[in-house]
N, C-alpha and C positions, 0 to 999 in steps of 0.2 A: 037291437038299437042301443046306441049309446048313452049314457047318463046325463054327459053334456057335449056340444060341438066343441068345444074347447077348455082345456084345462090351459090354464097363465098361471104359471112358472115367474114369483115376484108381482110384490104391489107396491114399488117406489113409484116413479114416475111415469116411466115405460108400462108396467106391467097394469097401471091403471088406467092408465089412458089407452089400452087393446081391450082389456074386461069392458072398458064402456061405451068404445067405436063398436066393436061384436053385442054389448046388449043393446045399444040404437039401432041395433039392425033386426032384431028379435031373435036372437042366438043366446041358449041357455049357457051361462060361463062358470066355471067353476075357478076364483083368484088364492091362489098356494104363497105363503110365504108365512114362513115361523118366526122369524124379525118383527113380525109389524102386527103380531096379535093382539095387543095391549092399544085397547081405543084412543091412550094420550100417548102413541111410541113417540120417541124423540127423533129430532129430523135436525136437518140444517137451520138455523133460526132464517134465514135469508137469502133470496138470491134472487137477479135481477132477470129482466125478458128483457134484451137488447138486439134489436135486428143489425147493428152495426158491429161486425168485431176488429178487435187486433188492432195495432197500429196504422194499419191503411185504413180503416173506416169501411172494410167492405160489405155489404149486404148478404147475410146467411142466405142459404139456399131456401130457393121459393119466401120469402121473406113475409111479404102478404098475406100469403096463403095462410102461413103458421101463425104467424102472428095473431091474424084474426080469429082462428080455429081456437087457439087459446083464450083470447080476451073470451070468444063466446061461454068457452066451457067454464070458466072462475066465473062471471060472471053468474050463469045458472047457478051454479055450486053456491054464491055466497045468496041467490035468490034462494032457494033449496032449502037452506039449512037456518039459512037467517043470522048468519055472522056475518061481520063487515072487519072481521081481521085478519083474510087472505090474502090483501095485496091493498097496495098504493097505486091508483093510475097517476101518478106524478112526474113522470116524464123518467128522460136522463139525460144530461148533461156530461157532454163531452168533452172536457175546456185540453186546449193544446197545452201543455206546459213544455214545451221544448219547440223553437223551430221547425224542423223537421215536423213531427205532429201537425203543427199548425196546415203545411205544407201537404201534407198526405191527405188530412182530412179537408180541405178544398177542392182536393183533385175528386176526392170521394164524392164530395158534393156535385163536378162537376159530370160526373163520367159513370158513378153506379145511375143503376134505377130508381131510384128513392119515389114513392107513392107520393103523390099528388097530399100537400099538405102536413105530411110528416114532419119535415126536421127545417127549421131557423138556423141559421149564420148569427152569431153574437160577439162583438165587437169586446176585447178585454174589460172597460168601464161596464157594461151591463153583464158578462159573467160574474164578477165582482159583486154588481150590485144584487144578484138573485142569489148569490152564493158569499154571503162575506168570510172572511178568512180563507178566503182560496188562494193557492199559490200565483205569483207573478205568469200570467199568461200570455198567449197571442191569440187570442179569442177561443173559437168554437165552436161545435154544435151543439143544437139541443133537440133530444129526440122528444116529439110529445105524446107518440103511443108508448112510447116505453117503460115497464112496469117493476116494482119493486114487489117481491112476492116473498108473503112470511109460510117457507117450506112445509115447518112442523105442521100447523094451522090446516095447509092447503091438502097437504095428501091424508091426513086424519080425516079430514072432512067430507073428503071427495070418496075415498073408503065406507067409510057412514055412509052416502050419498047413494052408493053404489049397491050395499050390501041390504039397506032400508027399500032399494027400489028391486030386488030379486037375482041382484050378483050372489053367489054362494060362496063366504070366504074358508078356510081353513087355514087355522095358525102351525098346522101340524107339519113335520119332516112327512116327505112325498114323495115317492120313488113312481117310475112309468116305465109300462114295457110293453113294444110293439108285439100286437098278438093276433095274426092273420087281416082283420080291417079296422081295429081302433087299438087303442092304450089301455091297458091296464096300469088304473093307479091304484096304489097301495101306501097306506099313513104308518107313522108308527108304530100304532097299536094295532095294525095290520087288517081294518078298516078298506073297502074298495068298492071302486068307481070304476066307470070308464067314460073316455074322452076320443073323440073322432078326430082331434087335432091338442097337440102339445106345443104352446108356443112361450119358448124361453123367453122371456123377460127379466134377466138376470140382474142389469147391469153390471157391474165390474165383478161381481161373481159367476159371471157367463164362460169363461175360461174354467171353471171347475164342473161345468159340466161336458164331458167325454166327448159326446158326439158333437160339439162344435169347438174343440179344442183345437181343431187345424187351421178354423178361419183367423185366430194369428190376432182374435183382439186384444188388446194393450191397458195394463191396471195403471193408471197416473193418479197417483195420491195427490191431495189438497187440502190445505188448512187454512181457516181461518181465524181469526180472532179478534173479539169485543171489548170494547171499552165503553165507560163512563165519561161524559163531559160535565164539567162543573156548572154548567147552566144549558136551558133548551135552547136547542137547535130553530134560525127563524126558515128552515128550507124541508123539506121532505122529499125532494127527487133525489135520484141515485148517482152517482160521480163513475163514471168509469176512463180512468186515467192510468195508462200503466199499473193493471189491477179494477179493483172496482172498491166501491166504499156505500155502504147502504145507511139508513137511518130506524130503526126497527120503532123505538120509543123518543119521546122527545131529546133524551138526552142520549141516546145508546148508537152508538155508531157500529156495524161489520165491517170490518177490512179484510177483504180477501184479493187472489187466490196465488197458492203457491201450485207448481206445476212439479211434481218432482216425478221423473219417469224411472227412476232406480232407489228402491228402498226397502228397506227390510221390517218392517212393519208399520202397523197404521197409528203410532202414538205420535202425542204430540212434541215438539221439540224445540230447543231454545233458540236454536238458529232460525229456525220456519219464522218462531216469535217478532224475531228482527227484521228478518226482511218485510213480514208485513208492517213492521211501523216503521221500518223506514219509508214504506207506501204513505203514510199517513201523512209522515215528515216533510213529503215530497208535495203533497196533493194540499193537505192543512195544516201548514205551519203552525200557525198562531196556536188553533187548536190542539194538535199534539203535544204542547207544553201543561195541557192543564185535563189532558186525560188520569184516567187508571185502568187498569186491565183487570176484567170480570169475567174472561174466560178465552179457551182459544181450542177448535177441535180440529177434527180430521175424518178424513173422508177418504174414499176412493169412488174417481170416475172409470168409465169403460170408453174406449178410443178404437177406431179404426185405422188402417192408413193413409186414407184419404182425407180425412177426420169429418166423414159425413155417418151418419147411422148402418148399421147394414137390418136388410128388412128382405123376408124372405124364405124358402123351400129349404131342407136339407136335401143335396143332391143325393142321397140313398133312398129317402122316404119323405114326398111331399106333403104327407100329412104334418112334420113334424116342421115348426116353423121357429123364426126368430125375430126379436126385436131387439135391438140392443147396440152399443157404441153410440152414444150424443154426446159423448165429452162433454164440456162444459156448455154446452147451450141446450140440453134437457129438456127444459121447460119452453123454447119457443116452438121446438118441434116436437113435442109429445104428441099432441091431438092429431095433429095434421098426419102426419108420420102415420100414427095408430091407422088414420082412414083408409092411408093409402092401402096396410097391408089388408084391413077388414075389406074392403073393396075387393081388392085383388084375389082371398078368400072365396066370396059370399057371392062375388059377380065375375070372376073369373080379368077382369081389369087390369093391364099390366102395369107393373113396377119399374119404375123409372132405370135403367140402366145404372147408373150411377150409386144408384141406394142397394141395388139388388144383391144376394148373398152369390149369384152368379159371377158377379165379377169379381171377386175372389178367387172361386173355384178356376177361372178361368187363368189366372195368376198362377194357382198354384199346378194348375195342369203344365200350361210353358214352363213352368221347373222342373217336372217332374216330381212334385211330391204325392200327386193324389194319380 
């Protein structure tokens, strides 16, 4: 008999939100990752849950569903632990600064499915007046479940949360090897387990691991960077405008994200610098003249081609499973995501066509690669 049903491969986003959809089910977990040993590791200071993306304003897949799945699970978390510094329910506001925008997101308004009570129409004067020093707009929307979430804060916590309630974490390097009906894992110090299922939870270090290196996911690097404003801020929702723009502390603003799909390593860079204040430049005039910069990092996301998650079986060996590719929208589909594959797991429940690691394979069959 096995050690645990499942060893999870990473504990960013992804990889915690399967450790805890599989222990709500009553599945013993073992959570691996050597990055995030340290109980204050560092994370992204910020980033937003926005059901609307991109320039048309359209509504992420299953939009609802994740949304909600999330609010629930920070929620408990900040009940749990007893911190109230994971997140902001403060809305986000959309403001058009160009025609077109203005344009795109009405049509949004008029033609996505938008939940019942979610998002206002704001006429330029009242964006103005909730947001002052906002650039010259044509109104826009405002989302009001929409949430500003302090990263660092949130997955430290939720780790805690997890390992306090009977997740088993290891900060250690973890090798697996298929051995007639489960995994043998093995640590550095050569330390062993076994696990009836191995489910990667990489993110964008999913492409270094071997056996899913065919399904073709994509490393897009991203930076962003903080500044100082010489007096508080009177707003706390999150701006998402060609980019996004967060509020962490009264005076402390995140301008992100750059999108760079060809790079040669993950530092940060002066040019990155510029574009995100010209974001600033763009979105807060006024305000951009009386900043300073307090810092600016970098990251890498994991992408699909579709750019929706893949979740899912390896076609060799179904014990051995995956989560991974949410590109920039992470956090509104982590939980929901996670259920769908612990479902699919634990009750045998299918996986949406669309999200499935099959539909790749199926890609890569008509080419002839696999």
């Amino acid at each position: 008999m096995s050690n645990y049903y499942a060893a999870v491969f990473g504990a960013g986003i992804s990889g915690l939100s399967m450790a805890n959809q599989l222990h709500q089910r009553g599945k013993k977990v073992l959570l691996i990752d050597p990055f995030r040993s340290d109980p204050e590791a560092p994370g992204p200071p910020a980033a937003m849950v926005n059901p609307s993306a991109g320039k048309k304003g359209n509504l992420v897949w299953e939009c609802e569903k994740c949304l909600n799945a999330f609010r629930s699970n920070i929620d408990k978390l900040s009940e749990q632990s007893g911190r109230n510094d994971l997140f902001n329910a403060t809305g986000v506001l959309r403001p058009a600064i160009t025609e077109e925008l203005a344009e795109n997101f009405k049509l949004s308004l008029m033609e996505q499915p938008w939940p019942e009570g979610w998002v206002e129409w704001l006429e330029p004067s009242e964006i103005e007046e909730i947001n002052p020093g906002i650039a010259k707009n044509y109104g826009g929307y405002f989302i009001k479940p929409g949430l500003t979430v302090f990263v660092d804060n949130y997955l430290n916590t939720f780790r805690k949360v997890l390992t306090d309630g009977g997740v088993t974490f290891s900060g250690s390097k973890t090798t697996y090897e298929f051995q007639e009906s489960d995994f043998l894992l093995t640590d550095e110090e050569g330390k062993t387990a076994s696990a009836e299922h191995v489910i990667v939870c990489a993110g964008a270090d999913t492409p270094g691991f071997d056996d899913w290196a065919e399904l073709g996911i994509q490393r897009v690097k991203g930076q962003v960077a903080i500044f100082e404003t010489d007096q508080e801020l009177p707003w706390k929702h999150g701006l998402s405008a060609l980019g996004y723009i967060l509020r962490r502390k009264p005076n402390e603003l995140i301008v992100g994200s750059t999108y760079e799909h060809h790079f040669d390593d993950v530092n940060i860079t002066e040019e990155a610098y510029n574009r995100l204040f010209g974001k600033l430049e763009k979105i807060l005039p006024e305000i951009s003249t009386k900043v300073k910069k307090t810092g600016q990092l970098a990251g890498v996301r994991a992408s699909a081609p579709n750019h929706l998650p893949v979740l899912g079986r390896h076609r060799n060996n179904p014990q051995l499973c995956i989560y991974s590719a949410m590109g920039s929208k992470g956090l509104i589909y982590s939980e929901y995501m996670a259920s769908i594959l612990a479902d699919h797991l634990t009750t045998g429940s299918e996986i949406p066509d669309e999200l499935d690691t099959e539909r790749i394979y199926r890609r890569l069959r008509k080419k002839g690669k696999i």
